[in-house]
C-alpha positions in Angstrom: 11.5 5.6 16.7 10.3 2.1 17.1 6.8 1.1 15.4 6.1 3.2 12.3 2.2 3.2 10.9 1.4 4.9 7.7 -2.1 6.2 7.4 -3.2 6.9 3.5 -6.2 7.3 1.8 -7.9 10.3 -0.2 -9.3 13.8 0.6 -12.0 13.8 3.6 -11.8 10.3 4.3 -11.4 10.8 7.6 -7.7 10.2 8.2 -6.9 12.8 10.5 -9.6 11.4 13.3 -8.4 8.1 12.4 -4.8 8.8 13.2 -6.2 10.2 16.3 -8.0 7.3 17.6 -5.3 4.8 17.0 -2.4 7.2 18.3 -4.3 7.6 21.5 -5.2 3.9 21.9 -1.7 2.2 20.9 0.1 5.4 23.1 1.5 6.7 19.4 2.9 9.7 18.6 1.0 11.5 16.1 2.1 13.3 12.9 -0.2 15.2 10.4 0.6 16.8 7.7 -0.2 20.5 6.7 -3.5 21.2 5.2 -5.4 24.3 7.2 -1.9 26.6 6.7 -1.0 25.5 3.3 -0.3 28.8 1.5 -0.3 26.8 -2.1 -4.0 25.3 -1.3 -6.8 27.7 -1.9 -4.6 29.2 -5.1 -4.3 25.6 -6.4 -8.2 24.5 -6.6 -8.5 28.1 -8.3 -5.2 27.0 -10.8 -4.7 23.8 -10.4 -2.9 24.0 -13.6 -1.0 27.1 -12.4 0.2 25.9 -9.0 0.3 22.1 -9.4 3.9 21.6 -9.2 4.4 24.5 -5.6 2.0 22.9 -4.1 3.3 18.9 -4.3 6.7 20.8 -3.7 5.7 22.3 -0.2 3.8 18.9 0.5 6.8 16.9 -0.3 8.8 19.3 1.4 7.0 19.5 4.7 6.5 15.3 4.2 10.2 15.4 4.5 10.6 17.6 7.9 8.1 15.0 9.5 10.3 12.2 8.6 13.1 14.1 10.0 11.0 14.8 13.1 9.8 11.1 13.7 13.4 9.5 13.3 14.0 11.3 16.3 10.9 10.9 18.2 11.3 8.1 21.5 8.6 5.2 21.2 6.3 4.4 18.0 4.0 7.2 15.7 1.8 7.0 13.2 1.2 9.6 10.7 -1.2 11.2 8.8 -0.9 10.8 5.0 2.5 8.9 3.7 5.4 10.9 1.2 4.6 7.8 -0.9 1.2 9.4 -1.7 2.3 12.6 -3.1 4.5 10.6 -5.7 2.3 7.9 -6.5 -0.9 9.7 -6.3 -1.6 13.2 -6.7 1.4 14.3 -8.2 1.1 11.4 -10.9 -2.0 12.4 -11.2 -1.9 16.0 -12.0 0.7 14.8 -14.5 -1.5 12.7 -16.2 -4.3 15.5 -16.5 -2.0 17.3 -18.2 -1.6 19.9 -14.8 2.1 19.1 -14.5 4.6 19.5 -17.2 6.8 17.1 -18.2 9.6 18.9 -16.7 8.6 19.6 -13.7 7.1 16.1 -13.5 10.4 14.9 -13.8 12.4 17.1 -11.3 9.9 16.5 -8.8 10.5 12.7 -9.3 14.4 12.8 -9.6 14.3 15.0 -5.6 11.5 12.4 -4.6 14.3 9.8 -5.1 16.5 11.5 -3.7 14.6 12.4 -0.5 13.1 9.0 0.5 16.5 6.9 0.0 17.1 8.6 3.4 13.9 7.6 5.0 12.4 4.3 6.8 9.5 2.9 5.2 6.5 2.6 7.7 5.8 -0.6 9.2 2.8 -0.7 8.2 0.2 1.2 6.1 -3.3 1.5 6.9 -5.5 2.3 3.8 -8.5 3.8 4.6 -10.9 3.1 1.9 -14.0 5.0 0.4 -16.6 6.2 -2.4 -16.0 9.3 -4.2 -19.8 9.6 -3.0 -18.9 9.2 0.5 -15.9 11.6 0.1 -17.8 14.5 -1.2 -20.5 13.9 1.3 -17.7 14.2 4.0 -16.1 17.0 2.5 -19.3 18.9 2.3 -19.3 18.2 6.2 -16.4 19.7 7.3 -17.0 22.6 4.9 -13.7 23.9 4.8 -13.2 26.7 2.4 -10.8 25.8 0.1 -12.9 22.5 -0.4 -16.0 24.1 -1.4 -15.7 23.7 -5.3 -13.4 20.7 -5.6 -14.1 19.2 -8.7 -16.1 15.8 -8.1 -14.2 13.8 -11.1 -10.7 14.9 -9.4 -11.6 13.0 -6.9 -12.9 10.3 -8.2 -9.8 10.1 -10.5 -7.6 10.1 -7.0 -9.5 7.0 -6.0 -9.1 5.4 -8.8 -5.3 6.0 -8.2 -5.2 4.9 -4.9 -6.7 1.6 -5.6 -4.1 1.0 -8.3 -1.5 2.3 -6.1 -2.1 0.0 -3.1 -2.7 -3.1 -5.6 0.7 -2.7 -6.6 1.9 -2.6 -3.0 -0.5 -4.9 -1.2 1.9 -8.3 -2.0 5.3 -6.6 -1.3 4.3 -4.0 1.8 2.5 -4.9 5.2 -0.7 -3.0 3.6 -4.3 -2.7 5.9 -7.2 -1.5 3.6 -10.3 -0.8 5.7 -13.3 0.4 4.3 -15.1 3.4 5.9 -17.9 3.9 3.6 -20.1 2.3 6.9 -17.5 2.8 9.3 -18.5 6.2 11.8 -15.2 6.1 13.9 -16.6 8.6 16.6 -19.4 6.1 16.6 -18.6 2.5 16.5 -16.2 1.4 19.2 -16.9 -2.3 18.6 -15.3 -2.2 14.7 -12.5 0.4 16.4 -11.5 -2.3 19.2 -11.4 -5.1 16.2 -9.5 -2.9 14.0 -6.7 -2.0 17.2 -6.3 -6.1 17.7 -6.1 -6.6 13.5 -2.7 -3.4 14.2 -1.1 -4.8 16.8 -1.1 -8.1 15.1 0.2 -7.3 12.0 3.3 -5.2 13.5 6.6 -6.6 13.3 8.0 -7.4 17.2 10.7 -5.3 18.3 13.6 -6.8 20.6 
């Protein structure tokens, strides 16, 4: 593996297309991570309460195969959603609501640690940045089924994470935040060209 980009940002943001985009103009490898055949999702915004801790397991868990896949992978990727996120952000989160016990808070920390001392941090991470207002409206978009009644203030509470989350980062990682909130990326080919020259010059050179 040579270059390594991290996309992050929150549900329906649009990081999926964006990973997309960039793979195909840098000549990328791609990596998503496993939403539509998630068996944990649809029971979880039902119980979030009930399957909280399965579901950040099976993320973490298939998080963990992609970095295994990648480190072998020939030339540069980029992929969709960090492992850093799952800690940091929704599992912390669901914590702190009270939706994760204290015990299995802490397990899933303690094989967190021990999963990611094995893995290469990405070179850089591209934060993709938006409203809880824009989320929602991009959810509803895409209309996926398990989406439908995903509580508003969830959200909103994920933002407010990941803004925490990447100030904490932002002086000590090579951290991009963009902000989509006007940004149509099947649209606007001018902002997508600046935003390729602004990647490529914040990646480290490889001899």
């Amino acid at each position: 593996m040579n270059h390594f980009i991290g996309v992050a940002g929150n549900i329906g943001v649009g990081k999926t297309t964006f990973t997309e985009n960039i793979a195909q103009r840098l000549n990328l490898k791609s990596y998503f991570e496993s939403v539509i055949d998630n068996p944990y999702l649809a029971d979880f915004y039902g119980d979030m309460h009930r399957w909280s801790f399965h579901l950040q397991i099976y993320f973490l868990h298939h998080r963990f195969k992609t970095h295994s896949e990648m480190a072998g992978a020939k030339g540069g990727v980029v992929q969709d959603r960090t492992i850093y996120e799952d800690v940091e952000i929704f599992a912390r989160n669901l914590y702190d609501m009270k939706m994760m016990t204290q015990r299995d808070w802490d397990n899933y920390r303690d094989l967190f640690s021990v999963m990611t001392a094995y893995l290469r941090e990405p070179d850089l991470i591209i934060y993709l940045k938006a409203s809880t207002d824009t989320l929602l409206s991009r959810i509803r978009g895409r209309d996926r089924d398990f989406e439908r009644h995903i509580d508003p203030e969830y959200l909103h509470r994920l933002n407010i994470s990941y803004d925490r989350w990447i100030e904490s980062i932002i002086d000590i990682k090579n951290v991009m935040v963009i902000d989509t909130n006007q940004f149509n990326i099947f649209e606007d080919q001018d902002r997508l060209d600046q935003i390729e020259k602004s990647i490529v010059e914040r990646l480290p050179v490889i001899t």
